[in-house]
VOLO-431308 format. One record per residue (C-alpha): residue in one letter; x, y, z; residue number from 1. Coordinates in pm, 1 decimal. Each point is the difference from the previous one (the first is absolute). Layout:
! VOLO-431308
+---------+----------+----------+----------+-----+
: residuo :        X :        Y :        Z : num :
+---------+----------+----------+----------+-----+
:       a :        X :        Y :        Z : NUM :
...
+---------+----------+----------+----------+-----+
***
This chain:
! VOLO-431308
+---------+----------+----------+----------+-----+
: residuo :        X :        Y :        Z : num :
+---------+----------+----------+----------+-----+
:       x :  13504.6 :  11323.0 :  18312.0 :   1 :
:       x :    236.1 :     83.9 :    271.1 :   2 :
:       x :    319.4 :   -211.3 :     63.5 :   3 :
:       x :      8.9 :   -143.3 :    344.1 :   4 :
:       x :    300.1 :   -137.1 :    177.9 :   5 :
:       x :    -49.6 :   -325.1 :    327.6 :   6 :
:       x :    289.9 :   -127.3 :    124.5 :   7 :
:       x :    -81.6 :   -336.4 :    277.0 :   8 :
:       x :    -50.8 :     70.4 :    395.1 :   9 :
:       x :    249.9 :   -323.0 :     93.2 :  10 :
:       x :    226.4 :   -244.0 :   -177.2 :  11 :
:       x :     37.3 :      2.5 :   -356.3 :  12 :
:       x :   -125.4 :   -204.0 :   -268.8 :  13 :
:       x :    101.8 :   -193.3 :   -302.7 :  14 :
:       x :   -342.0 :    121.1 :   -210.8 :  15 :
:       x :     30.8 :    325.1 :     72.2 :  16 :
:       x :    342.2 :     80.0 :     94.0 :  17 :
:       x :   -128.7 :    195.2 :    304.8 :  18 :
:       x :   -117.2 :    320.4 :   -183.8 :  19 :
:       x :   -185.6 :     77.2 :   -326.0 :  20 :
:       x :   -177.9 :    224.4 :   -191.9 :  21 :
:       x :   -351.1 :     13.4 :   -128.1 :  22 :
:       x :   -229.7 :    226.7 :   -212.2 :  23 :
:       x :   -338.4 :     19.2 :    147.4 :  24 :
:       x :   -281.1 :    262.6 :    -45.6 :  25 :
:       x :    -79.1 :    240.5 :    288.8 :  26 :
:       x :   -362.0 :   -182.7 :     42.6 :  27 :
:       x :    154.1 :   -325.8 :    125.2 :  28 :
:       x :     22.1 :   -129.5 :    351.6 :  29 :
:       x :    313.3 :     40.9 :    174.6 :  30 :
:       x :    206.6 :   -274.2 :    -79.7 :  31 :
:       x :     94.4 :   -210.1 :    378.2 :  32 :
:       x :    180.8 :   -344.6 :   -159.5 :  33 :
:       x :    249.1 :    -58.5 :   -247.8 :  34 :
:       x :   -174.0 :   -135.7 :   -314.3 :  35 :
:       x :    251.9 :   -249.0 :    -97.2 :  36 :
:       x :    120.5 :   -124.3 :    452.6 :  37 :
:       x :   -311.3 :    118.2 :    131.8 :  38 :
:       x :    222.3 :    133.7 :    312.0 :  39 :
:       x :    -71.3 :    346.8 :    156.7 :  40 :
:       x :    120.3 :    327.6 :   -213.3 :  41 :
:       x :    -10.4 :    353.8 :     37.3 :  42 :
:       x :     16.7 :    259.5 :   -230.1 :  43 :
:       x :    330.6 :    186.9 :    -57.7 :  44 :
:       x :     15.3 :    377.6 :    -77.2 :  45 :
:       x :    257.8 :     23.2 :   -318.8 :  46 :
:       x :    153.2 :    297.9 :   -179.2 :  47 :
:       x :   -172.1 :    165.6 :   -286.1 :  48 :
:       x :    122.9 :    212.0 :   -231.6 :  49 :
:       x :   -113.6 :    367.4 :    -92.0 :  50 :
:       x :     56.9 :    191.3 :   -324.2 :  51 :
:       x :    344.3 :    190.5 :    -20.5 :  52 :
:       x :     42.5 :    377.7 :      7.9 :  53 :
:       x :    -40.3 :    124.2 :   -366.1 :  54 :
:       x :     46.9 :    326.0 :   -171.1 :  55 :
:       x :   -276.5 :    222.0 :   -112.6 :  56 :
:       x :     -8.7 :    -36.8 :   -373.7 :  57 :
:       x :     40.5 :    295.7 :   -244.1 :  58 :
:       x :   -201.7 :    107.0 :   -238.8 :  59 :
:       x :    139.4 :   -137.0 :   -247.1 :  60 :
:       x :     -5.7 :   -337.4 :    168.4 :  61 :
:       x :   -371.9 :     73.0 :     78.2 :  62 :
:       x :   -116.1 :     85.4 :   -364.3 :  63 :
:       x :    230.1 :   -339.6 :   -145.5 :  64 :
:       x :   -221.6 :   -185.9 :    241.9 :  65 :
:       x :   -308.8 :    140.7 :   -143.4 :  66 :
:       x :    -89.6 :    247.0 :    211.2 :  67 :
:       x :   -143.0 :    289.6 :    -50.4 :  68 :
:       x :    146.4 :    288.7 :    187.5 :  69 :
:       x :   -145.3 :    335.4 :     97.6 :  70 :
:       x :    166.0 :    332.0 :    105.1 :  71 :
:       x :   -208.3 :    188.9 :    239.6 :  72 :
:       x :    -56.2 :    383.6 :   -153.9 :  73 :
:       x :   -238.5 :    161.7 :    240.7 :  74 :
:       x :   -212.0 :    -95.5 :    325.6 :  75 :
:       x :   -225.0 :   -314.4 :   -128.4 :  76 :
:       x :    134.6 :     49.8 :   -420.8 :  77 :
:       x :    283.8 :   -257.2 :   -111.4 :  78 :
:       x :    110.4 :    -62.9 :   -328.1 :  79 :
:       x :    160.5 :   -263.4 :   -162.9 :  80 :
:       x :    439.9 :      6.4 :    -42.5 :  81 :
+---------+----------+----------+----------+-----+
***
């Protein structure tokens, strides 16, 4: 379930503290009013955060992991290393 960030139109609010954050499932109905003030919201686009760079691995790193690793020989014929 994605993670969805409202933060309140106007004013702020003891409940809520003027913005929160909710898990709902992509199926639901846009969400209008704050669950807890029942004031107007709107939905907030936040940061997210994307895997970092990272090195190919070797083959040795491969074959620790349990791979199995193949050496091409000829057009379509591979054998193992």
């Amino acid at each position: 379930m994605p993670v969805y960030e409202y933060e309140l139109c106007d004013g702020n609010c003891a409940a809520c503290g003027g913005r929160f954050t909710l898990r709902r499932p992509l199926s639901a109905p846009p969400l209008t009013a704050c669950p807890a003030c029942k004031k107007p919201i709107r939905k907030i686009i936040s940061g997210f955060s994307t895997p970092s760079l990272m090195k190919p691995l070797s083959i040795t790193d491969a074959k620790k992991a349990g791979f199995t690793v193949l050496k091409r020989v000829e057009k379509g014929e591979y054998e193992r290393q």
